[in-house]
C-alpha positions as CSV (number, residue, x, y, z in Angstrom):
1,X,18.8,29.1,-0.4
2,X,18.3,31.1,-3.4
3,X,22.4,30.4,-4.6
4,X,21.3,26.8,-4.0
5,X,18.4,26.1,-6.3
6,X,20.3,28.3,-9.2
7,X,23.5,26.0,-9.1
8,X,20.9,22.9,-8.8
9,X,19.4,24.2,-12.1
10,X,22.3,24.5,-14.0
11,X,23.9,21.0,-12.9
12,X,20.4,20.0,-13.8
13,X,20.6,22.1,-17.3
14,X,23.9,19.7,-17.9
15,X,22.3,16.3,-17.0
16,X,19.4,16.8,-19.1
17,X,21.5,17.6,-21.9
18,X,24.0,15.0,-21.6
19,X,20.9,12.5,-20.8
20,X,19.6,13.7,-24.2
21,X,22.7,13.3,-26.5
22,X,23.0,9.5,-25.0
23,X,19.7,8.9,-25.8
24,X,20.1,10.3,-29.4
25,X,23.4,8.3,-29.8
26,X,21.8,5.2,-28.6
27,X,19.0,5.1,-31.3
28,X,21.4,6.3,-34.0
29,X,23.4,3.7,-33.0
30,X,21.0,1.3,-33.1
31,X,20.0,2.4,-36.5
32,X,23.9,2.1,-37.5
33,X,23.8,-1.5,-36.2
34,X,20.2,-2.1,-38.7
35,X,21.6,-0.4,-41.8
36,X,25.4,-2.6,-40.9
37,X,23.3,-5.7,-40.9
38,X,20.8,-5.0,-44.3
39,X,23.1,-3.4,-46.3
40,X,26.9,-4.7,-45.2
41,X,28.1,-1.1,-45.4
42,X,32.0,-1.1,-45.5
43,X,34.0,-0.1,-42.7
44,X,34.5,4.1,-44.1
45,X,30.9,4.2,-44.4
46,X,30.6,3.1,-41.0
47,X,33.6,5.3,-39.5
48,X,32.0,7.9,-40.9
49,X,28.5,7.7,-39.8
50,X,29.8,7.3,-36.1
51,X,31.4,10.6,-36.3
52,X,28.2,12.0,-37.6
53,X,26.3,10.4,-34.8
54,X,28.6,11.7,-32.6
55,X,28.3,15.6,-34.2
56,X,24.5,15.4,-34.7
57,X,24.2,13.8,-30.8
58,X,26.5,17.0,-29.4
59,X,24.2,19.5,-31.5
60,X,21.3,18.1,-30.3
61,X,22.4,18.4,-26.5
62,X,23.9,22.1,-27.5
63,X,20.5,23.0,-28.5
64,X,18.6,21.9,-25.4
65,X,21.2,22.9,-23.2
66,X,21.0,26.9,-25.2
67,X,17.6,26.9,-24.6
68,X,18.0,25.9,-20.5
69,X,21.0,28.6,-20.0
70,X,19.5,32.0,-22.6
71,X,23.1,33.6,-22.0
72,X,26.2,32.4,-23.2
73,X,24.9,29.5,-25.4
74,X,27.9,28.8,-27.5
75,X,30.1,28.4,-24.3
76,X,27.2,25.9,-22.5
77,X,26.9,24.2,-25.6
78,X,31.3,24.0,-25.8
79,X,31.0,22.7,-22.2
80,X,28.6,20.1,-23.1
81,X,30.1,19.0,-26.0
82,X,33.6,18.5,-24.1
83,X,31.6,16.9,-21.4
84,X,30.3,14.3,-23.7
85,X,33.5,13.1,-25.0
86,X,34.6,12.9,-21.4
87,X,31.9,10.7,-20.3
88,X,32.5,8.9,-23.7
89,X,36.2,8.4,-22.7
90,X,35.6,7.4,-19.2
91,X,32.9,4.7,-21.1
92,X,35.3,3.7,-23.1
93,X,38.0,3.3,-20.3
94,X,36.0,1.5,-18.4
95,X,34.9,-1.0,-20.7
96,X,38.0,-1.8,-23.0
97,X,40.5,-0.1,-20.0
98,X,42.6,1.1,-22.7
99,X,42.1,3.5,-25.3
100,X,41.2,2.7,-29.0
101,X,43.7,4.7,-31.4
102,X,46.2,7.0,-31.3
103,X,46.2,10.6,-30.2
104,X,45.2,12.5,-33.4
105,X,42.0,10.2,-33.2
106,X,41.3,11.3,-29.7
107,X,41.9,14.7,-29.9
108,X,39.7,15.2,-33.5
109,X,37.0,13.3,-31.9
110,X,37.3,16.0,-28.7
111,X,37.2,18.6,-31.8
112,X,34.3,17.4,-32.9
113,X,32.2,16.8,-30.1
114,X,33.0,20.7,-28.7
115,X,32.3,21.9,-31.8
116,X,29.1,20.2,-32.5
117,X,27.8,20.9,-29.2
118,X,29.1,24.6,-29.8
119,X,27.1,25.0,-32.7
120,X,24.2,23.6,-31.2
121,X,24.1,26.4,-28.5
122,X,24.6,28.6,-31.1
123,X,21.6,27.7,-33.3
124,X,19.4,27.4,-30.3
């Protein structure tokens, strides 16, 4: 019973997290959409804010999930980075049912989300 509730923590440690990071995106997202529409920011200044919506999002969720787990931050926070550019994928899959981009794109996006969400479980 006691195994139980612990692995039912943890999985819920991960949702939270995740649940978080989507939120943030979301707004900054929404915010991205704002500032595209006032200002008609070019398309670099608007590749470049996604990425950082996508590292501030992971770093974010890396914090909250450090502060759920106490041990071992840096790894929960490397898990739940990877896992959000795996939901993000799937998301992606689903909608377009191809992938956007070559391989270098995918796999320095991957980079980037583990490594926010890294650092977030390290700062937490």
């Amino acid at each position: 019973m006691e195994r139980k509730l612990k692995r039912d923590s943890w999985v819920m440690w991960i949702l939270k997290s995740l649940l978080a990071s989507y939120v943030i995106t979301g707004i900054l997202l929404l915010l991205l959409a704002v500032a595209l529409y006032k200002f008609e920011l070019n398309e670099k200044a608007v590749s470049a804010a996604i990425i950082a919506i996508y590292i501030m999002a992971t770093l974010i969720g890396g914090i909250i999930i450090g502060k759920f787990a106490r041990v071992r931050r840096y790894l929960w926070g490397l898990g739940l980075g990877i896992g959000y550019f795996g939901l993000l994928l799937l998301i992606t899959l689903g909608v377009y049912r191809t992938l956007n981009g070559d391989a270098a794109n995918l796999i320095t996006t991957m980079v980037l989300c583990a490594g926010g969400g890294m650092a977030g479980g390290m700062l937490s």
